[in-house]
N, C-alpha and C positions, 0 to 999 in steps of 0.2 A: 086722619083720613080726609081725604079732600070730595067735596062735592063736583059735581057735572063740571059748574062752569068756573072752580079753583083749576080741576082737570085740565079745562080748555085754556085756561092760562099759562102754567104752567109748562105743555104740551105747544106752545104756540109762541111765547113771549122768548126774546131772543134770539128765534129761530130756533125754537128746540133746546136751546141751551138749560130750562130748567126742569125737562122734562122725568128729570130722576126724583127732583123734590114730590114728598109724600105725605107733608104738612106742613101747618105753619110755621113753626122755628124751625123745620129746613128750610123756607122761604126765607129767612132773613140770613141764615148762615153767608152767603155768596157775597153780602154786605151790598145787593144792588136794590135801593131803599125804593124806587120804584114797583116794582117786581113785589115788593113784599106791601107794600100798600094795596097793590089792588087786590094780591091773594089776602088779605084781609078785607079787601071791600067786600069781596066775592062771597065770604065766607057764610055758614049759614048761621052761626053764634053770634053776626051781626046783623041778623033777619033779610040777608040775600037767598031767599025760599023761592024765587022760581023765574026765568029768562025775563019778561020782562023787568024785575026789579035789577037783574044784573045787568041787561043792557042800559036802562034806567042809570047806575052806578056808573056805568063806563062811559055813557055818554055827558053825563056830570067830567067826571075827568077828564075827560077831552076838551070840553070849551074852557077847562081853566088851564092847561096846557096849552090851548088855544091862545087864550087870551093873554097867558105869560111871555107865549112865544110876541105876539102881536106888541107888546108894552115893550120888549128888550129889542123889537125890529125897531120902532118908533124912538131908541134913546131912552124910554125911563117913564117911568108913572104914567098916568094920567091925571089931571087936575081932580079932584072929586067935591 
């Protein structure tokens, strides 16, 4: 069974495409390893227990999809 904001995920990522999924291991069935990371970010067995901690989670995921995007525009790494 999926919590609020597994719901909202699922209900909303793809456009609706996962919106049949009704748990985690149907999350990964589809094999799109995106889509099942964040419905396990979401989840509440990973102490995702209330909006801010989920949008907390999502906005973590974004600046490193961010920042992936940002390194593969640039050509490659950055020096560290």
């Amino acid at each position: 069974m999926l919590n609020p904001f597994q719901r909202a995920c699922a209900d909303t990522y793809g456009a609706g495409d996962f919106a049949h999924v009704q748990n985690v291991e149907e999350a990964r069935e589809p094999g799109d390893t995106l889509f099942t990371f964040l419905m396990i970010e979401l989840a509440s067995s990973e102490g995702c227990s209330s909006v801010e901690e989920a949008v907390r989670r999502l906005d973590m995921a974004i600046a490193d999809i961010q920042g992936v995007a940002e390194a593969v525009q640039r050509g490659g790494p950055t020096a560290r």
